[in-house]
C-alpha positions in Angstrom: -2.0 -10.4 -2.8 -3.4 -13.2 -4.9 -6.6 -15.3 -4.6 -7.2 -18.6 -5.3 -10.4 -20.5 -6.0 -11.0 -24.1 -5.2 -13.2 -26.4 -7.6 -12.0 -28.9 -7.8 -13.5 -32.1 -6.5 -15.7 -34.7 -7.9 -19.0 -33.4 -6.5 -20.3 -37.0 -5.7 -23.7 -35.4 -2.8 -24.3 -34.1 -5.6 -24.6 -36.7 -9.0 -26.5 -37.5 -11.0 -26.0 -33.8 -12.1 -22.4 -33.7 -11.6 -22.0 -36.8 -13.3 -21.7 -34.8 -16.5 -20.2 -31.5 -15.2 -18.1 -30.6 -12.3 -20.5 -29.3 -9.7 -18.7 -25.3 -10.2 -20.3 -24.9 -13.5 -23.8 -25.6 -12.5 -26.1 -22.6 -12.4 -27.1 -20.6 -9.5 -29.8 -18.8 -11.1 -28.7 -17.2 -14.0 -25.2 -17.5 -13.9 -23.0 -20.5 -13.4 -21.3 -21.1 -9.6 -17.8 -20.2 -10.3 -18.7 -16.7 -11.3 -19.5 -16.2 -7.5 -16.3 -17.1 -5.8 -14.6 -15.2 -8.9 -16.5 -12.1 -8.6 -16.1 -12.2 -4.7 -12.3 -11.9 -5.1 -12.3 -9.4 -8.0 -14.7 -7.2 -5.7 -12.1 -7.3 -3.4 -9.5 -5.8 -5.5 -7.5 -8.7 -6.2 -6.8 -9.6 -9.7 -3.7 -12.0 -9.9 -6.2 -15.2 -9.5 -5.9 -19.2 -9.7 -8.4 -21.7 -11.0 -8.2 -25.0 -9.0 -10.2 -27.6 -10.6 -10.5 -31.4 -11.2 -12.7 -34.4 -13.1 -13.4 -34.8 -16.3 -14.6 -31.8 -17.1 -11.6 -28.9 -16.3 -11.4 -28.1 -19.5 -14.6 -26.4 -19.1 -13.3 -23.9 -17.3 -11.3 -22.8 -19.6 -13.8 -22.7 -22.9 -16.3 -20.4 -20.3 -13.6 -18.6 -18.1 -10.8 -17.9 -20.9 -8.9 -15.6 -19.4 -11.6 -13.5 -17.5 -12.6 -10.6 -19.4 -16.1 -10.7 -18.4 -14.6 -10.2 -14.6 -12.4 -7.3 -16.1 -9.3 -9.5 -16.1 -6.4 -9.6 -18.0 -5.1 -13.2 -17.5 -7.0 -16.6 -15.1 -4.6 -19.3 -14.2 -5.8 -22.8 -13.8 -4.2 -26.1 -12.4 -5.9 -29.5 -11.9 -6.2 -31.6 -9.0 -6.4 -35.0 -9.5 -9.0 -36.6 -7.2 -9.9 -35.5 -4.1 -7.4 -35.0 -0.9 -9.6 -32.5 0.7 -9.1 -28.9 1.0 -5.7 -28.1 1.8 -4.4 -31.0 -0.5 -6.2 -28.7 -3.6 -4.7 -25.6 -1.7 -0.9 -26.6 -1.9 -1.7 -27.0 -5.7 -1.0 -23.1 -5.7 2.1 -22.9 -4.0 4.1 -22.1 -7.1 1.2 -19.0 -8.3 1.6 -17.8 -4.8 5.7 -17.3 -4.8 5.7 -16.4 -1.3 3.2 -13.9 -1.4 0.1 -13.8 0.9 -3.2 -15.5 -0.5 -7.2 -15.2 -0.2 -8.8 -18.5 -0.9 -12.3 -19.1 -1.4 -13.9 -22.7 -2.1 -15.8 -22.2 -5.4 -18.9 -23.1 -4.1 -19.1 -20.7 -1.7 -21.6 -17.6 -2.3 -22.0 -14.5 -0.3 -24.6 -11.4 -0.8 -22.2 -8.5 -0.2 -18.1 -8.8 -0.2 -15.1 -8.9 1.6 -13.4 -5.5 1.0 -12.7 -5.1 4.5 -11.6 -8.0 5.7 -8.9 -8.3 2.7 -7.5 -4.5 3.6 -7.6 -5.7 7.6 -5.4 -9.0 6.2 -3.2 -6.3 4.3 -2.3 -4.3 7.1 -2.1 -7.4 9.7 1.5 -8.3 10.3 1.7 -12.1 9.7 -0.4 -15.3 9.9 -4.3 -16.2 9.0 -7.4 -14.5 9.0 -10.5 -16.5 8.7 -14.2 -15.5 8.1 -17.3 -16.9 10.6 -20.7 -16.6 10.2 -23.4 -16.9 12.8 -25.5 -20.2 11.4 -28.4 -22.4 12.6 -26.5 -25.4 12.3 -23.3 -25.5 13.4 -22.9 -29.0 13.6 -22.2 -29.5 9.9 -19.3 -26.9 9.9 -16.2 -26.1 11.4 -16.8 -24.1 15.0 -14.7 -21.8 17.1 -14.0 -21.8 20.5 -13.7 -18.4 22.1 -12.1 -17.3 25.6 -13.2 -13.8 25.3 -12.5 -12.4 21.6 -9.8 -14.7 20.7 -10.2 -18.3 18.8 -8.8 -20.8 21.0 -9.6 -23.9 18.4 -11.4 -24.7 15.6 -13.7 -28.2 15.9 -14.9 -29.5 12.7 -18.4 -30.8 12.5 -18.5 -31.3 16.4 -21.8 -32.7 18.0 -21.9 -30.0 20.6 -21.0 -26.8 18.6 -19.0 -24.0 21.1 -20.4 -21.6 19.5 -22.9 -21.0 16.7 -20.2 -19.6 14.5 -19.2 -21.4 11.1 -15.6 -21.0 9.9 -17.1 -20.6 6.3 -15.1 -21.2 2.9 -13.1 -17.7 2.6 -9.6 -18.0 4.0 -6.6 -16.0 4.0 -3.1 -17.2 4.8 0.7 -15.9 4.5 3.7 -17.5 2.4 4.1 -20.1 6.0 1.0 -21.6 4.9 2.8 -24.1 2.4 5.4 -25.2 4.6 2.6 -26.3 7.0 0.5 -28.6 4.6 3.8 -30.5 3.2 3.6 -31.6 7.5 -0.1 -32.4 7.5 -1.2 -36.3 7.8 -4.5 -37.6 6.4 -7.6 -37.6 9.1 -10.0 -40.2 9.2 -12.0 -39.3 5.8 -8.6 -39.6 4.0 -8.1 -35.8 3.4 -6.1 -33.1 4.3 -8.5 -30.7 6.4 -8.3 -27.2 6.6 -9.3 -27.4 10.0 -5.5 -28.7 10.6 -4.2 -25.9 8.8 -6.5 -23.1 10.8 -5.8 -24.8 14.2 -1.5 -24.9 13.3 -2.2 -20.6 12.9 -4.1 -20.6 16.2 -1.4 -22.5 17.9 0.8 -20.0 17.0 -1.2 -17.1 18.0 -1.3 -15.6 14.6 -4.8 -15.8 13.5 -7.4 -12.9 13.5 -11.4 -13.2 12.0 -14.2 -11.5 10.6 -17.9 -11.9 10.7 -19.5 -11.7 6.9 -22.1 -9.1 6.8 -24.8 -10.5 4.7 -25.9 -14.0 4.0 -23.9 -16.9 3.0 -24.5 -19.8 1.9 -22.2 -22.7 0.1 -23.7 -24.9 -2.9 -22.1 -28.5 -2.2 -25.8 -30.0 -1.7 -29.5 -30.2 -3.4 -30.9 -28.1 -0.6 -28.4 -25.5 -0.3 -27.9 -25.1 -4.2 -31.6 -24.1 -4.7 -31.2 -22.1 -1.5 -28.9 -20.5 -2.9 -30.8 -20.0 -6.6 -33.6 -18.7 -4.7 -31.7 -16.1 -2.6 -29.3 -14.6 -6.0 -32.8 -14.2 -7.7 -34.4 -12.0 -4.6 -31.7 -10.1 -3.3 -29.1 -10.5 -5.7 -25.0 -11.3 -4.4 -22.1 -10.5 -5.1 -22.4 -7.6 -8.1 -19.5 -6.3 -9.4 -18.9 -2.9 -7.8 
């Protein structure tokens, strides 16, 4: 199993700062974002991992990443997105480091207190398909929401007016090899991009998705709020250690 991280982008909620970095490098608290999304996956026991980044500053990446040794890596990979396409466009970027086998992708803005041991060895045993991670939120609105009949997803509505639940599908996904195959038939929604909505929906369709709820607090950093939220809540409970 591999795991991919998506940073790439061009951070615009958030300039003036990302004006002269890509928005992954700033800091939550003491360390800067991508270490979260990075550590999250090495946690997990996954250690074959992608770089997806973008702008003007990727090469960034590289000068603080190298080939992760602080993360107890032998070897990163990296590829570059130009502009923005949305998620799954940035996604089928790794289609060539995956080779068929299955994937953990987490958008590099994404931090979590604890991990997602479990969920990965539940996505290693599970036969084919997705498996997605919710967590119970205040504002559901402003995410992608499931629909439920009973335990089972029946749909996934992004950023719906009159949430079905008060779950968010939040930025840690896991797919199979089929995943590919599916962007290459995606067509752009109204913002332009390739959602990953689309791509979560097609596994649902097909009866071949399965989810997790993340124990412990989440929070992404795409926004002035939620990136000192997120400063704030590294520095009094600390996330996401290396175990």
């Amino acid at each position: 199993m591999k795991g991919v991280v998506l940073a790439g982008g061009l951070g615009t909620r958030m300039y003036p700062l990302t004006k002269v970095t890509n928005k992954h490098l700033l800091p939550i608290y003491n360390k800067p974002m991508i270490f979260y999304p990075i550590r999250t996956l090495v946690n997990a026991g996954i250690d074959e991992i992608l770089i997806v980044t973008g702008g003007n500053n990727a090469g960034d990446f590289l000068r603080l990443l190298g080939n992760g040794k602080e993360f107890g890596l032998r070897h990163l990979n990296y590829t570059y997105q130009e502009g923005e396409g949305g998620i799954a466009a940035a996604l089928s970027l790794a289609e060539y480091f995956a080779d068929g086998d299955r994937i953990v992708v987490i958008l590099g803005d994404n931090i979590i207190e604890k991990n997602i041991c479990r969920a990965v060895e539940a996505f290693r045993d599970q036969k084919e398909g997705a498996r997605i991670m919710l967590k119970e939120v205040p504002d559901p609105h402003r995410f992608g929401v499931p629909a439920f009949e009973g335990d089972r997803i029946v749909r996934i509505d992004e950023k719906p007016s009159h949430p079905a639940s008060n779950y968010a599908v939040i930025g840690i996904y896991m797919y199979d090899g089929k995943v590919f195959d599916f962007i290459k038939t995606l067509k752009p929604s109204e913002r332009g991009e390739l959602e990953i909505t689309d791509v979560n929906n097609y596994y649902i369709r097909e009866g071949k998705i399965e989810w997790d709820v993340l124990d412990g607090w989440w929070t992404d950093a795409g926004t002035f709020d939620s990136l000192l939220y997120a400063c704030n809540m590294v520095k009094q409970t600390g996330a996401n250690k290396l175990v």
